[in-house]
C-alpha positions as CSV (number, residue, x, y, z in Angstrom):
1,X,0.0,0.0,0.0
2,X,1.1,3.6,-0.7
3,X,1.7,6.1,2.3
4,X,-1.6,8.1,2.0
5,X,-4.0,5.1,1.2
6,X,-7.1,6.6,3.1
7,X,-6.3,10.2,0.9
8,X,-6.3,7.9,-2.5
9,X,-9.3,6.2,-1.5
10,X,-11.0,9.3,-0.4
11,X,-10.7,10.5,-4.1
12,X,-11.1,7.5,-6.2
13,X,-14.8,7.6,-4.8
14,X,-15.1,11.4,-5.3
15,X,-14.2,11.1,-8.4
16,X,-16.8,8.6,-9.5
17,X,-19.4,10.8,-8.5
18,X,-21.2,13.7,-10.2
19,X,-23.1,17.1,-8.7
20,X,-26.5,15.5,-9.6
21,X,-26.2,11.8,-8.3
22,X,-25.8,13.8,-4.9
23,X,-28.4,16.5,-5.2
24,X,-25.9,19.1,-6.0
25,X,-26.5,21.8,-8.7
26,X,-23.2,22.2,-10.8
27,X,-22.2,25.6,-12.0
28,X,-19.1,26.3,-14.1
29,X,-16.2,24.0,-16.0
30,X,-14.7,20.9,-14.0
31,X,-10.7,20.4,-14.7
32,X,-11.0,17.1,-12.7
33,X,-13.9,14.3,-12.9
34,X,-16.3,13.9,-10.2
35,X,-17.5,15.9,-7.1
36,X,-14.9,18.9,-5.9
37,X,-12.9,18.3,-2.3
38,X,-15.2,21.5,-1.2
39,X,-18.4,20.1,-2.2
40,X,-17.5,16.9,-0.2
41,X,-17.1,19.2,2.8
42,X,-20.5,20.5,2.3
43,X,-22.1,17.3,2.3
44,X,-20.2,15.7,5.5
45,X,-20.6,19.2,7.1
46,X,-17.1,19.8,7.3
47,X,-14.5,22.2,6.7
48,X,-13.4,22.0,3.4
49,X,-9.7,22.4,4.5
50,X,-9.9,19.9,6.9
51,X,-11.5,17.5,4.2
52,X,-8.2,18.9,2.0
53,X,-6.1,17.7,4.6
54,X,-7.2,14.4,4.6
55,X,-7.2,13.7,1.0
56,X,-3.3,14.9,1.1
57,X,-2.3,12.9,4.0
58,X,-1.4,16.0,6.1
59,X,-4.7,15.0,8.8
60,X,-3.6,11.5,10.2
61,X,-6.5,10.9,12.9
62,X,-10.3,11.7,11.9
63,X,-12.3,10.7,14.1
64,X,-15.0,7.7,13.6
65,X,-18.1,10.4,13.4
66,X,-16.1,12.1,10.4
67,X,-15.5,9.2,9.2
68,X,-19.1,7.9,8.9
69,X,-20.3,11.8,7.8
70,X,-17.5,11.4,4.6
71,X,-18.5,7.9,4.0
72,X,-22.5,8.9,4.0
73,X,-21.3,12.2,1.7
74,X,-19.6,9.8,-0.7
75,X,-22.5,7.2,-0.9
76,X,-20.1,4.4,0.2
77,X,-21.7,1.1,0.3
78,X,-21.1,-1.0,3.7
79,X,-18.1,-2.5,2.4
80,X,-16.6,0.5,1.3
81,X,-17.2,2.5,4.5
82,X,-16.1,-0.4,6.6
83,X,-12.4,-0.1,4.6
84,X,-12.1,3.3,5.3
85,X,-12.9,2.6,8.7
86,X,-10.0,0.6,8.5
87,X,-8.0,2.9,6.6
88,X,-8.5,5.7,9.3
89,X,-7.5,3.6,12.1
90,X,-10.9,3.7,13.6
91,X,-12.5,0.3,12.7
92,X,-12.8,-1.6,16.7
93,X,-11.4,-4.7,15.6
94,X,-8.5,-4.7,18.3
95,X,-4.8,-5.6,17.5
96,X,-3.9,-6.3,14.2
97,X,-2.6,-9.8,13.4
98,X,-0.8,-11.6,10.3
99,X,-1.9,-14.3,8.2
100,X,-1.6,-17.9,9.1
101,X,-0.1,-19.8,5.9
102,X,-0.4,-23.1,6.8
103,X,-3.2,-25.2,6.7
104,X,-4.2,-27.3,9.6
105,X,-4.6,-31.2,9.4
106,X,-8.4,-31.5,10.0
107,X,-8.9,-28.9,7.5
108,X,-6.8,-30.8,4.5
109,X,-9.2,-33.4,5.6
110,X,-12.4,-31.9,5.8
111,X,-11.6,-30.5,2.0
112,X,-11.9,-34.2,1.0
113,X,-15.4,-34.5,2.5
114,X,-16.6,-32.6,-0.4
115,X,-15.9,-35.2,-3.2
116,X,-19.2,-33.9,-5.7
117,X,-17.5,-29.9,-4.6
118,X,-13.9,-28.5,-5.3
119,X,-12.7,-27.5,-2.3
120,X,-9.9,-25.1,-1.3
121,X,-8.5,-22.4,1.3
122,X,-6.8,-19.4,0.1
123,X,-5.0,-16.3,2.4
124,X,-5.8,-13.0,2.1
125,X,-3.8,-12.9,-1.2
126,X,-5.3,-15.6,-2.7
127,X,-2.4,-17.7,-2.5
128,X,-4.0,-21.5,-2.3
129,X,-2.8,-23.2,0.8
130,X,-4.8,-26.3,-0.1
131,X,-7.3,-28.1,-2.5
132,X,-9.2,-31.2,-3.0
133,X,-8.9,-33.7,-5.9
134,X,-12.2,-32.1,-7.4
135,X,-10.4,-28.2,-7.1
136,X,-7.2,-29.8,-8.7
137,X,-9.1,-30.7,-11.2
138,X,-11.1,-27.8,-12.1
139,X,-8.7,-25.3,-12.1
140,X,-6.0,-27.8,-14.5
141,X,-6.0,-25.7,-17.3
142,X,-3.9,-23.3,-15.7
143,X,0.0,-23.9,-15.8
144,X,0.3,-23.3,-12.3
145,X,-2.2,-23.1,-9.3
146,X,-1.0,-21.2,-7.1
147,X,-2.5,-17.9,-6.8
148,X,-6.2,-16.9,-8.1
149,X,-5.3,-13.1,-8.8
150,X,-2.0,-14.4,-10.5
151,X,-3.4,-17.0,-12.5
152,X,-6.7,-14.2,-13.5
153,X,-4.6,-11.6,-14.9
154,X,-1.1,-13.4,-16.2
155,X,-2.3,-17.0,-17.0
156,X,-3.6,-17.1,-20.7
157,X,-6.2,-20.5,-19.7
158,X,-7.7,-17.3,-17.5
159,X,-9.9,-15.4,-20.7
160,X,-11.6,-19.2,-22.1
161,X,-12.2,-20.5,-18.8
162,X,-13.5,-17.3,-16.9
163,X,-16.1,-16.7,-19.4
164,X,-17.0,-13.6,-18.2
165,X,-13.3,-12.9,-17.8
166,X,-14.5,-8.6,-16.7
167,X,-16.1,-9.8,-13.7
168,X,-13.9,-12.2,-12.9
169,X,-11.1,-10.1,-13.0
170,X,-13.0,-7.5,-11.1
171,X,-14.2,-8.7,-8.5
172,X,-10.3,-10.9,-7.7
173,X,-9.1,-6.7,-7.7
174,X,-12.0,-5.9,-5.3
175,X,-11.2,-8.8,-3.2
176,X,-8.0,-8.1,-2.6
177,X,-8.7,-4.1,-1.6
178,X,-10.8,-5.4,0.6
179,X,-7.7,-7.5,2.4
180,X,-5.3,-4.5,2.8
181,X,-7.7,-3.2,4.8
182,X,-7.9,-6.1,7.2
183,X,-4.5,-7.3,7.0
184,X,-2.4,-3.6,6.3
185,X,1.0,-4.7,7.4
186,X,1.0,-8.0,5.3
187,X,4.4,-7.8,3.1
188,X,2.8,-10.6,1.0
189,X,-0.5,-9.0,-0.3
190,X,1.7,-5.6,-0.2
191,X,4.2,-7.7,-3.2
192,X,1.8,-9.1,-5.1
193,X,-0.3,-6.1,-6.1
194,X,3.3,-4.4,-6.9
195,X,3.8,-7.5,-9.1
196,X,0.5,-7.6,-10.5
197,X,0.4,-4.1,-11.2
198,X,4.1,-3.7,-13.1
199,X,3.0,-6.5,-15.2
200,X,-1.1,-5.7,-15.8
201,X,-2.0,-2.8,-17.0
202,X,-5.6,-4.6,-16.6
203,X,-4.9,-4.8,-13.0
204,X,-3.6,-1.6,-12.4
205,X,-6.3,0.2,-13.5
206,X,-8.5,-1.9,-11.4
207,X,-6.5,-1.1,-8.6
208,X,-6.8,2.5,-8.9
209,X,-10.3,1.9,-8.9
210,X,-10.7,1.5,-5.2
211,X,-13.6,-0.7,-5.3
212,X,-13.7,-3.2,-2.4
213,X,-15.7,-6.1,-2.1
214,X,-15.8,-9.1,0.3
215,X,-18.3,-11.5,-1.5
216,X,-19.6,-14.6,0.3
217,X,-21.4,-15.7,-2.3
218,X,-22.0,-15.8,-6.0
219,X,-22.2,-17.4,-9.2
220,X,-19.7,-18.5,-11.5
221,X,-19.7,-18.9,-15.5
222,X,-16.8,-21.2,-16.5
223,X,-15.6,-23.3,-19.5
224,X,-13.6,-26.1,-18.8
225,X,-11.6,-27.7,-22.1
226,X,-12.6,-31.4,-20.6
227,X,-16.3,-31.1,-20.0
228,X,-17.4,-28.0,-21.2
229,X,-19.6,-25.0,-19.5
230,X,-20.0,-25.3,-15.7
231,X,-22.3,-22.6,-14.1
232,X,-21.2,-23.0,-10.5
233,X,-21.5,-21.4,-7.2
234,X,-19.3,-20.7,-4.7
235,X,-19.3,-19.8,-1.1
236,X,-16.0,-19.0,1.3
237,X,-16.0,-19.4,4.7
238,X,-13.7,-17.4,7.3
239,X,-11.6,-20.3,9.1
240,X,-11.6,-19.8,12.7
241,X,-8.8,-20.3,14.5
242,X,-6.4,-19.3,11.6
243,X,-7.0,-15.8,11.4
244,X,-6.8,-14.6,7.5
245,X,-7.4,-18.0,5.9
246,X,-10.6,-18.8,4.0
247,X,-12.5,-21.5,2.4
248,X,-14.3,-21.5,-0.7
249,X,-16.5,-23.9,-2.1
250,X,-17.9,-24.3,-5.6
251,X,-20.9,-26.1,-6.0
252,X,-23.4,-27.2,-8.7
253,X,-27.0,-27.4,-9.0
254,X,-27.8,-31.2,-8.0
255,X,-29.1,-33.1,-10.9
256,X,-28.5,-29.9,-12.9
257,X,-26.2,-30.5,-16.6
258,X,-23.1,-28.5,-14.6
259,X,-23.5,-31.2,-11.5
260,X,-23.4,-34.2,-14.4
261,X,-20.2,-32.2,-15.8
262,X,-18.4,-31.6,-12.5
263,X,-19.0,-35.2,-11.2
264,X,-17.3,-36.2,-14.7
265,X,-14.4,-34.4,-14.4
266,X,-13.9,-35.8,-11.2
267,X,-13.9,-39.1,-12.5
268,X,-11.7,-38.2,-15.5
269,X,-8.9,-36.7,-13.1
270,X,-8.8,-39.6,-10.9
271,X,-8.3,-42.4,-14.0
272,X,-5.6,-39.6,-15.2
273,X,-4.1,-39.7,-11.5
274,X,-4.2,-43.5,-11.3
275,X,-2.8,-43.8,-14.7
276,X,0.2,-41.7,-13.7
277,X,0.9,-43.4,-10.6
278,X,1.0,-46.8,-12.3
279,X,3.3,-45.6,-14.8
280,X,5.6,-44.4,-12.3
């Protein structure tokens, strides 16, 4: 993260507003898109150089009614205000902690309770700590497996099996905004978006974006070369007791053509996996 993350949030959502979407008149040429710093001011009833001084990192510790006043001015959903929350150092969530990357045993082994689901757990920077045999199978068009934001924007199996690649990619970006805000100190999150960003111009604007999201659930659209479409749904999980880790879980209809497809994939990696252990 840069050193004035709450001031670059602060304008990336002022900027994505206009005059009327607030109930503002606007008079005269704009030189920048999106509401001015002193209309902002008006709307949180502030003072428009205190609002200046947060934007420009000079004004360190708002306090949580400001806070909710700029968040209410800016139309922030409850994602979004709870990140800049975050970002101002007001959210009550106690002392911060790091990560845990390693997986414990009764986890690995609850993943292979879901034989008809691919199962996996993932850290805040969507690194995958561990999969099932159904996830290992789903996600084998990609060269490597090893990170979801990684293998979105710089694995070329991402744009066929994503078939709504946008959204995907979107909502990976969105994700992983919404981790720097719970896990701010975490050098791994803080070296892939530099990566990420020096190789995908994709990702870089979606990073400048701002938009956070922390989705629970939703659907999926995918094309897999061995059996075709799959529309899926997935749902993560927070792992207690190993703060940072989650686990996700897509699913199929039951009885539904992607349920038929998924269970046959299944069946097609484990005859490949068998194969290859007799031959070795």
């Amino acid at each position: 993260m840069t050193s004035n993350d709450l001031g670059d949030f602060l304008r990336a959502h002022r900027a994505r507003l206009r005059p009327d979407d607030v109930g503002l008149a606007s008079h005269g040429a704009r030189r920048v898109a999106g509401l001015r710093r002193e209309e902002v001011a008006v709307l949180a009833g502030m003072n428009s150089d205190y609002y200046a001084r947060l934007e420009q990192g000079r004004e360190r510790s708002p306090s949580p009614q400001i806070i909710e006043a700029i968040s209410s001015a800016l139309r922030m959903d409850g994602e979004a205000r709870e990140h800049l929350l975050r970002l101002a150092g007001t959210a009550p969530e106690g002392r911060r902690q790091q990560p845990r990357e390693t997986v414990d045993p009764a986890l690995r082994q609850l993943l292979d309770g879901y034989p008809n689901a691919a199962a996996f757990v993932l850290n805040p920077a969507t690194d995958f700590l561990a999969s099932n045999a159904l996830a290992d199978a789903l996600f084998s068009p990609f060269e490597n497996v090893d990170n979801m934001a990684r293998m979105t924007f710089l694995d070329p199996a991402a744009r066929s099996f994503f078939t709504q690649w946008g959204r995907a990619a979107e909502a990976v970006v969105a994700g992983l905004r919404h981790a720097t805000g719970l896990a701010p100190h975490y050098r791994r999150l803080d070296d892939l978006v530099a990566a990420l960003t020096g190789a995908s111009e994709e990702f870089a604007a979606l990073w400048s974006s701002h938009t956070v999201q922390g989705k629970t659930r939703d659907g999926k659209e995918l094309l897999h070369p061995d059996v075709g479409p799959l529309a899926l749904t997935f749902q993560t999980f927070d792992v207690r007791g190993a703060w940072g880790q989650q686990l996700v879980i897509y699913h199929a209809e039951p009885g539904s053509p992607s349920d038929q497809a998924l269970s046959l994939l299944g069946s097609l990696h484990a005859t490949h996996h068998q194969e290859s252990t007799t031959e070795q």
